[in-house]
C-alpha positions in Angstrom: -52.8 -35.8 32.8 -50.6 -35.2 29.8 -52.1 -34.6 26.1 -51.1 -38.1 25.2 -53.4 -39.6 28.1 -56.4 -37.1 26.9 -55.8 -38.7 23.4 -55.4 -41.9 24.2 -58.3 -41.5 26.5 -60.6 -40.2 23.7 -59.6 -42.7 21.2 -60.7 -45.6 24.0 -64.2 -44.3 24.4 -63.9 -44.5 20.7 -62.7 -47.9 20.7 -65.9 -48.6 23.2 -68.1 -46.8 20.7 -66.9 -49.4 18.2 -67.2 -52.5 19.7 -70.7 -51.4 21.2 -71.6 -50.7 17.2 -70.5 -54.2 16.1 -72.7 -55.8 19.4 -75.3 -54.2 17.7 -75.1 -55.3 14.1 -74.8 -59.0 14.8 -77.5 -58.6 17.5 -79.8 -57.9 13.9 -78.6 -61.5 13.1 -81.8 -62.9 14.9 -84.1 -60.7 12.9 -82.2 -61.2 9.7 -82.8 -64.6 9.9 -86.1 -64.7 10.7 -86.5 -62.2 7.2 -84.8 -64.4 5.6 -86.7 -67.6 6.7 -89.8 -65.9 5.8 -88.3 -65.1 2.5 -86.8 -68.5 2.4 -83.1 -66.6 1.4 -80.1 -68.7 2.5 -78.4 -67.6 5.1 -75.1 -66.5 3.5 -76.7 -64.4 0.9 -73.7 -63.3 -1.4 -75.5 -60.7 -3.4 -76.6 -58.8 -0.3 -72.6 -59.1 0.5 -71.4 -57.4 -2.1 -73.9 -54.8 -1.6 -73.0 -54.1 1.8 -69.1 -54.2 0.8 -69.8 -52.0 -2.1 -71.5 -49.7 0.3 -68.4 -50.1 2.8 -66.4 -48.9 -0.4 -68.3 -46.5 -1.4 -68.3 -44.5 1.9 -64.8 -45.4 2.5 -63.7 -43.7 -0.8 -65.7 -40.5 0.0 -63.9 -40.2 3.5 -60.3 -41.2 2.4 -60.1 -44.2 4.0 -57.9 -46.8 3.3 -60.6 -49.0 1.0 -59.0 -52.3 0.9 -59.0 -52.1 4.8 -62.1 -51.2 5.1 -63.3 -54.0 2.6 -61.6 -56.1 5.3 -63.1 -55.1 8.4 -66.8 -55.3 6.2 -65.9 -58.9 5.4 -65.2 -59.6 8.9 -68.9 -58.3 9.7 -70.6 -59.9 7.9 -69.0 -63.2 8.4 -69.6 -62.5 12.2 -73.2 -62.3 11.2 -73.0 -64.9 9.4 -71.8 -67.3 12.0 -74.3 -65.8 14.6 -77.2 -66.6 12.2 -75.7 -70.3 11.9 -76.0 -70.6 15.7 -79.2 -69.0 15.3 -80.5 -71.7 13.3 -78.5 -74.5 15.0 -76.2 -74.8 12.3 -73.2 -73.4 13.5 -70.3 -74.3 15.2 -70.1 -71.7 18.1 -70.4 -72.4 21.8 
């Protein structure tokens, strides 16, 4: 196997790593939104957004990571969860 097949090797268990990471997170959407019901907190909750992406900055800054896309990927989160607590709560439009 050449070094470029050991690399790209590597970066696909990463990749797996990754994905598994996100399954996780919006997996939490279920007991999120039970909290949240209990709490009676809407479900998008923008103040705890812009914690989490000030967060995602915040790490992303002290790493050297490219913030804004960063800031992205965080906004795609926590739409995802988002949506996933919608479906939750039969509000959604997801299969």
């Amino acid at each position: 196997m050449s070094n470029i097949e050991d690399i790209r090797n590597e970066i696909e268990h990463i990749d797996v790593g990754i994905i598994k990471l996100i399954q996780k997170r919006v997996d939490m959407a279920s007991k999120v939104l039970e909290a949240k019901r209990k709490d009676s907190i809407s479900i998008n909750d923008p103040s705890q957004n812009t914690v989490v992406l000030e967060r995602a900055v915040d790490i992303a800054t002290e790493l050297n990571l490219d913030i804004s896309a960063v800031k992205e990927i965080f906004e795609i989160l926590i739409r995802m969860n988002i949506e996933r607590q919608e479906e939750l709560s039969g509000e959604g439009n997801l299969p």
